[in-house]
C-alpha positions in Angstrom: 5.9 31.8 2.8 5.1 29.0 0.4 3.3 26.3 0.6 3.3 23.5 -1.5 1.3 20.5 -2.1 2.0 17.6 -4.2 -0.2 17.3 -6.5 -0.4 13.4 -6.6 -1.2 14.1 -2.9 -3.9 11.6 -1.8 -6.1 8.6 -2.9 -5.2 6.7 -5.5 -7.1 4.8 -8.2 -7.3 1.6 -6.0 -8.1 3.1 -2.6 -10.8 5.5 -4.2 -12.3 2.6 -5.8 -12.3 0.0 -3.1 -13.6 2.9 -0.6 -16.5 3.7 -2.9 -17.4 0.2 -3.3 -18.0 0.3 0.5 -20.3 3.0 0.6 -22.6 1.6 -2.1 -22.9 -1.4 -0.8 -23.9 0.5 2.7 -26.9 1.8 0.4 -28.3 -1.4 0.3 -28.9 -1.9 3.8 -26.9 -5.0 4.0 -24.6 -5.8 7.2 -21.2 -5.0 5.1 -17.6 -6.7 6.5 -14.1 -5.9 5.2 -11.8 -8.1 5.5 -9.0 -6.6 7.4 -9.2 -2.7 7.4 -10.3 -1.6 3.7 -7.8 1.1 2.9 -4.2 1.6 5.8 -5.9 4.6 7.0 -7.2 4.6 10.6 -9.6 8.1 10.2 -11.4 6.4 7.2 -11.6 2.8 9.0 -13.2 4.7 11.9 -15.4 6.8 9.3 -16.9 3.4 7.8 -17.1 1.9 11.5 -19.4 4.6 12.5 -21.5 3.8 9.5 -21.8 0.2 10.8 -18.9 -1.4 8.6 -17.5 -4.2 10.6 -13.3 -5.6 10.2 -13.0 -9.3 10.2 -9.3 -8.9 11.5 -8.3 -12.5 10.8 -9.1 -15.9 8.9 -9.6 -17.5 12.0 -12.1 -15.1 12.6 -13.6 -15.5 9.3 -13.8 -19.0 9.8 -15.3 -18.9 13.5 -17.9 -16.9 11.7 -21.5 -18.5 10.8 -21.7 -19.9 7.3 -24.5 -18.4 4.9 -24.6 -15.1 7.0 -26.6 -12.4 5.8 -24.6 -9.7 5.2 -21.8 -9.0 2.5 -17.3 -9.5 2.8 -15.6 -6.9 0.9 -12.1 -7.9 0.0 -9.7 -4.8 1.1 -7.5 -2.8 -1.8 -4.4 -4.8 -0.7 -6.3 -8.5 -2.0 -6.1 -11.5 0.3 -4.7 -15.0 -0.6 -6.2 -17.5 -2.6 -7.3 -19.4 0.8 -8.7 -16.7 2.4 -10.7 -16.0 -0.7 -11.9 -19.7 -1.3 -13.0 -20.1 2.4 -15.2 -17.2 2.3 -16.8 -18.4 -1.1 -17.3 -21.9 0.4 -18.8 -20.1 3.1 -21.7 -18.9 1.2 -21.1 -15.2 1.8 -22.0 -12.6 -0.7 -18.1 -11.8 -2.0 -17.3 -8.3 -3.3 -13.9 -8.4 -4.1 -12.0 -4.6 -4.3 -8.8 -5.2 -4.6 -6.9 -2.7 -6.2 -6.4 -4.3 -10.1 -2.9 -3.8 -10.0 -2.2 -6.3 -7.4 -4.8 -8.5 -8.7 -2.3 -8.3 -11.7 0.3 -9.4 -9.3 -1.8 -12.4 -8.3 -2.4 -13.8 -11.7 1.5 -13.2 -13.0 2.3 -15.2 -9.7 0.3 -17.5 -10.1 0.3 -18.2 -14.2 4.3 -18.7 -13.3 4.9 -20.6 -10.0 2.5 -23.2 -11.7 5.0 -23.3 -14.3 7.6 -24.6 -11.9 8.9 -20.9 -11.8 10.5 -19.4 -8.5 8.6 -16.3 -7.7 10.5 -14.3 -5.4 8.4 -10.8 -4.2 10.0 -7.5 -3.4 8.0 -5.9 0.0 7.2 -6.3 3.2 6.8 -9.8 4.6 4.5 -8.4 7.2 2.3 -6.4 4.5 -1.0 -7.7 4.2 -0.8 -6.8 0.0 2.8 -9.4 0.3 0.7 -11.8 2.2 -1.8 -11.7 -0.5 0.6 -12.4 -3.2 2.8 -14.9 -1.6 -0.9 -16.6 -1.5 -1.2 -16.9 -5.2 1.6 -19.0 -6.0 1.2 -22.4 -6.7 4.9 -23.6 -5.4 8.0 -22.3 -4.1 8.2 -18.5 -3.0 10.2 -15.9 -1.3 10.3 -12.4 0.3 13.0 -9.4 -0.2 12.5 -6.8 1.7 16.4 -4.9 1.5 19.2 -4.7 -0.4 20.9 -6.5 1.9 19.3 -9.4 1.3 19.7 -9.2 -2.4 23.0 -8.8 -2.2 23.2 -12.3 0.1 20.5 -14.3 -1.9 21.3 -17.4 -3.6 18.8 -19.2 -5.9 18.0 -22.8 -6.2 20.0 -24.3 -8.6 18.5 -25.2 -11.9 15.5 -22.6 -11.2 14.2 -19.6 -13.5 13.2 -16.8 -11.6 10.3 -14.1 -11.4 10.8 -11.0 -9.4 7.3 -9.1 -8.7 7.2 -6.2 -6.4 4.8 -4.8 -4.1 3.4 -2.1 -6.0 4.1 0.6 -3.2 7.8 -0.3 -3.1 10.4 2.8 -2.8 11.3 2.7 -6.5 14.9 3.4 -6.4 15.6 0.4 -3.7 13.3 -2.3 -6.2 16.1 -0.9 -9.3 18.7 -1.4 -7.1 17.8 -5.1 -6.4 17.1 -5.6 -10.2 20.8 -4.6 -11.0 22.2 -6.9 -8.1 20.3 -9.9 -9.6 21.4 -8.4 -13.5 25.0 -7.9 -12.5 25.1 -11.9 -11.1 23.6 -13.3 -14.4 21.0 -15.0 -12.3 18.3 -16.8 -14.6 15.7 -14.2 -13.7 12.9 -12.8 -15.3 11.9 -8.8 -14.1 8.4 -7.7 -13.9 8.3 -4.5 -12.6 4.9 -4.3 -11.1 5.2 -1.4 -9.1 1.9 1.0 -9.9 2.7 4.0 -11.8 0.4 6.2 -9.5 3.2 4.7 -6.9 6.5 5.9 -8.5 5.1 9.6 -10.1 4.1 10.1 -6.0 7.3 9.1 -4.6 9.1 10.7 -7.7 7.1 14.1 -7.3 7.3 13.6 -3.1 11.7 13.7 -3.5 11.3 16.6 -6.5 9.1 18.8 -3.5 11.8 17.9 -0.2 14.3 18.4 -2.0 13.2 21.8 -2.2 11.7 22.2 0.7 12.5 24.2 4.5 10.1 21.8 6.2 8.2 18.8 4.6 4.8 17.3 5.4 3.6 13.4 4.7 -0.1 12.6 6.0 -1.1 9.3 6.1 -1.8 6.3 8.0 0.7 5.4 10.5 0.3 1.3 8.7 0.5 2.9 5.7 3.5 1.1 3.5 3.3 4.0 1.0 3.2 6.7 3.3 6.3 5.5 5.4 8.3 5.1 2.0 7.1 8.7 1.3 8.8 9.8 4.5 11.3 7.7 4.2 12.2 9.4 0.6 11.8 13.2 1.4 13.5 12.6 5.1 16.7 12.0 2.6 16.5 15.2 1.0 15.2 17.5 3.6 15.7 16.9 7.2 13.1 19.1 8.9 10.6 16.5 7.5 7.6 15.7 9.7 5.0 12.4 9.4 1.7 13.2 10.6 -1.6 11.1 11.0 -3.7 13.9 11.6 -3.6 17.8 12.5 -3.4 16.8 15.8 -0.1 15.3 15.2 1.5 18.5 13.5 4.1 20.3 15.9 5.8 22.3 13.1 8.7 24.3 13.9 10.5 26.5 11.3 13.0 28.9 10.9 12.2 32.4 10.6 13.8 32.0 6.9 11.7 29.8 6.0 10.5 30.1 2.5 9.1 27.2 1.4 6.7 24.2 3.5 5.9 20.9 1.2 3.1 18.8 1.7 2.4 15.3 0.3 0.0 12.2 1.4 -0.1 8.7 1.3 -2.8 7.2 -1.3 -5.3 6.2 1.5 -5.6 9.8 2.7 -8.7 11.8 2.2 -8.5 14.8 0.7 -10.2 16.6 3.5 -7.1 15.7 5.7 -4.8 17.1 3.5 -7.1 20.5 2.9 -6.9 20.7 7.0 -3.1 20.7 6.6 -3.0 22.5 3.9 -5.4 25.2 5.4 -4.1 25.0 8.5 0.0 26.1 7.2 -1.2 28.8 5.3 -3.0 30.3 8.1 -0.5 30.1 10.8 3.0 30.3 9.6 
């Protein structure tokens, strides 16, 4: 039998760069916060915990904290808002800012246009902390889609041009099917398609694999936006599809005609997960 693995399987630019930046700051033997978890993966949160990495969960928190600490606040891959950002800078705190450069591209379209009286209106979760980050770099009016339902129901303020941004870990297909909704009504709108390319070849490559595929594998974080959108597009092509945190979590049942098991990750995985997995197929089935 086969086994597969995507081979866009893994970290991505962002995560490995905002993970790294953790661990050289931990050289300098500095007492290093991130604020919220740095990366939507719960084995290497725990990792960097162990390592005495502390998670500011909150801004309340942040602000109940001393001013002029001595330690270092490393801004997580997904960005925070401009307010979150400013209160630890006022606060005196040595600021290492990781997020990934493709949302901070997000946060300056966002906020170069709301402060031209534009409407910004952000594809993505409400909930996700990368969303709550952008919606915190506009300078007026701004709104959430998360569906295609909604599209399909939103009406614009009158008299308003439009921006649509997207959460760079958006399922591809569902942010082109909201752009031809807002196309087909002739609303005043201006696309920019800021879904990360690293996003779209995983999610095309993910499909290409399922599709394919007896059973299918997706490892990541169970927070993790772009791992449940990788489940959620190979569960649509192949059924026997399975979302696992760890090795633990793998109960894999197949048919004896099984020919072919695919494997793909979310981009905050560690490529040691994935080898286990990997290893771990090959060896028993």
């Amino acid at each position: 039998m086969e086994v597969r693995l995507a081979t866009s399987a893994g970290f991505c630019f962002g995560v490995k760069r905002a993970v790294d930046t953790v661990y050289e700051q931990l050289q300098t033997g500095k007492t290093i916060y991130t604020y919220g978890p740095i990366v939507h993966n719960e084995e290497v949160v725990k990792e960097l915990a162990e390592k005495g990495v502390r998670v500011i969960e909150s801004r309340q928190e942040l602000e109940g904290l001393p001013d002029r600490r001595a330690g270092t606040v490393i801004i997580r891959a997904h960005g925070v808002p401009w307010e979150v950002q400013r209160c630890m800078e006022q606060k005196g705190w040595e600021v290492i800012d990781a997020t990934c450069p493709f949302v901070k591209r997000i946060h300056k379209i966002v906020e170069e246009r709301s402060s031209r009286g534009e409407h910004i209106l952000v594809v993505g979760s409400p909930s996700h902390p990368e969303v709550e980050g952008i919606v915190g770099w506009c300078r007026g009016p701004v709104e959430v889609l998360e569906s295609i339902e909604e599209a399909e129901k939103y009406v614009p303020p009158e008299g308003k041009k439009l921006t649509l941004v997207a959460q760079t870990t958006f399922n591809y297909n569902k942010f082109q099917h909201i752009v031809e909704i807002f196309e087909k009504k002739g609303y005043n709108v201006s696309i920019v398609n800021t879904i990360c390319n690293a996003t779209e070849d995983r999610q095309k490559e993910a499909r290409e694999v399922a599709a394919e595929a007896d059973a299918m594998i997706v490892i990541g974080g169970k927070h993790s936006s772009n791992t449940a959108k990788l489940y959620e597009i190979c569960r649509e092509v192949c059924d026997n599809t399975y979302f696992i945190q760890t090795l633990d979590d793998l109960h894999l049942e197949l048919p004896k005609s099984a020919r072919l098991v695919g494997i793909t990750a979310g981009a905050s995985t560690p490529n040691k997960l994935i080898e286990e997995v990997q290893n771990y197929v090959r060896i028993n089935f």
